[in-house]
Residue, then its C-alpha position, 0 to 999 in steps of 0.5 A: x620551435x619544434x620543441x616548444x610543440x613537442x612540449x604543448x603537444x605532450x601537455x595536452x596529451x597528459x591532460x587528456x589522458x589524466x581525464x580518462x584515467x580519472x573517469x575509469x577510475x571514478x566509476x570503477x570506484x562507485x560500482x562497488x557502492x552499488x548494492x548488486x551483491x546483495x540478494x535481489x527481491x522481487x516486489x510482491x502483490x497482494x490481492x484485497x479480499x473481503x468476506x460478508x462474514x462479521x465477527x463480534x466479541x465482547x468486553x465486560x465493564x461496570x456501570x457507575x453505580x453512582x449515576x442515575x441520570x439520563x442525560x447524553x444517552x440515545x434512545x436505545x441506550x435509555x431503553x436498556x439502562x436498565x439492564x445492568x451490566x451490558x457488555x461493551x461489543x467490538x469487532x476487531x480485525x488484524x491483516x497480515x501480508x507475507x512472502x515465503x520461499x517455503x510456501x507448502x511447509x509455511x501454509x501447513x503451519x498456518x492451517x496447524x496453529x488455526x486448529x491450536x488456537x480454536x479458529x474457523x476459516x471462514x473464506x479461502x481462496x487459494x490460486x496460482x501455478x507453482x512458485x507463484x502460489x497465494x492463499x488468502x484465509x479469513x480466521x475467526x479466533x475466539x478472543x482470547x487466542x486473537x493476539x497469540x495467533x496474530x504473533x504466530x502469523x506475523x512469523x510467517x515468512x516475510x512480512x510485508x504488511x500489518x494491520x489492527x483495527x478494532x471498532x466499537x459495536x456496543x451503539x449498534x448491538x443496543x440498537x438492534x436488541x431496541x428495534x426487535x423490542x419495538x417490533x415484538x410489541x408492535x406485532x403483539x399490538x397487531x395480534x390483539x387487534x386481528x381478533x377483534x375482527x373487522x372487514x375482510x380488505x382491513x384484515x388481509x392489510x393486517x395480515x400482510x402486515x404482520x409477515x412484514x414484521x417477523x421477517x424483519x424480526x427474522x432479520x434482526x435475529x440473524x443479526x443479533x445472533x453474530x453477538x451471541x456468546x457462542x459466536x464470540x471471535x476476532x477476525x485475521x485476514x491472512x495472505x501468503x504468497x509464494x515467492x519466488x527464490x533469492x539469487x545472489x549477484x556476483x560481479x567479478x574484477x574483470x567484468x567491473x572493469x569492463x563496465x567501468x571502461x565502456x562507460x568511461x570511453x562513452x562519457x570521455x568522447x562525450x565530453x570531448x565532443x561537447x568541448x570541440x563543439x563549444x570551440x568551434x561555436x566560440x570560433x565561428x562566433x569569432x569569425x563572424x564578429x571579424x567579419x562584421x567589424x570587416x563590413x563596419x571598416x569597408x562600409x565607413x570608407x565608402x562613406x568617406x570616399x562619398x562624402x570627399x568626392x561631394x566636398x571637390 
């Protein structure tokens, strides 16, 4: 009887041990498939920015000599079909966002090559104490330098974000240049009509009048003069930030083994206990079903002892 315990006991024991040696190393194993030794990286934020500041250039393209027609054509475009050779007018804007660990020598690079290639910083904005620095630059390029700049920048550091877009302006070049044509003739018709003469009341009118359209044709100069030639540049909107130093994670034998112990003591006595619990809920519900088939047998000999003693 003895040995026949010794040899229960000794089973168990071998099991329970097997279970926490195959814990330990379980996840001994999976933190070496955990990526702590590798270079850790701190998420960056960049900051949107935006400048009143539109850029237009222009394309030249060739109108079908063919087609005289005037079907499909808005009311600016009719106005000015007779202008042969109009260029296509386009707004076109890239957005690049790095990170770099060399903030000074990356921030004197990028104002260099906006000098190589023609730019203008149009808005900047720099802010931030050292090793969390950012700069925030939008660059006017002429054309022609747009995708060697944007392939300078994109060099940059690490780039975490870039973008082009490239919107067509011609509709709204041709509608302008149609307004101030209307306006121009409007305000010479106002002209003529001031030095006829007329009541007092009916020339300040015209006269108020007439302030109206040259400060709309003011504006509409203002406007146009962004599609001027001389004007003529792409728009990069650039953001650097400054991050800070990579630190390599190195975790030895000895403390992997530590973390691979402590969570293995902490998951076994965890399992242990949810095996004990279920037993004892398995136990108890044993029990209480014996009680009850208890009551059952007691209850039905009461009730024969009742049913004997009516019969005598």
């Amino acid at each position: 009887m003895k040995r026949l315990f010794t040899k229960k006991f000794r089973t168990v024991f071998l099991i329970l041990l097997g279970l926490f040696v195959f814990l330990f190393l379980f996840r001994l194993g999976y933190g070496y498939t955990l990526d702590v030794d590798k270079e850790s990286k701190d998420q960056v934020y960049f900051d949107s920015f935006s400048s009143d500041k539109k850029n237009y250039a222009s394309n030249d393209y060739k109108k079908d000599k063919g087609y005289s027609g005037k079907e499909g054509l808005s009311q600016s475009e009719v106005q000015f079909d007779a202008v042969k050779g109009v260029d296509q007018k386009y707004e076109k804007i890239a957005e690049v966002n790095a990170e770099t660990h060399n903030f000074k020598e990356d921030e004197t690079y990028v104002r260099n090559q906006v000098k190589v290639f023609n730019g203008i910083i149009q808005y900047e904005r720099k802010y931030g104490n050292k090793g969390e620095r950012k700069l925030q630059l939008q660059i006017g390029v002429p054309p022609e330098n747009f995708d060697t700049l944007y392939n300078k920048l994109i060099a940059v550091g690490i780039t975490h974000s870039k973008e082009i877009i490239k919107h067509d302006k011609t509709n709204h070049y041709l509608e302008l240049n149609a307004r101030k044509a209307s306006l121009e003739k409007t305000l010479s018709s106002l002209i003529k009509f001031k030095e006829k003469g007329g009541r007092i009341d009916e020339y300040v009118n015209l006269e108020n009048r007439i302030l109206e359209i040259e400060k709309e044709l003011q504006q509409l100069g203002v406007n146009l003069g962004d599609f001027d030639e001389s004007n003529e540049f792409c728009t990069v909107k650039f953001a650097l930030s400054e991050g800070k130093p990579a630190k390599k994670i190195t975790v030895s034998f000895y403390h992997r083994c530590k973390i691979a112990l402590e969570w293995a003591i902490r998951m076994y006595l965890t399992l242990i206990s949810g095996v004990f619990f279920a037993l004892l809920v398995a136990y108890l519900l044993l029990l209480f079903s014996e009680k009850i088939g208890l009551f059952k047998s007691i209850g039905k000999k009461i009730h024969e002892t009742d049913k004997k003693n009516k019969e005598d």
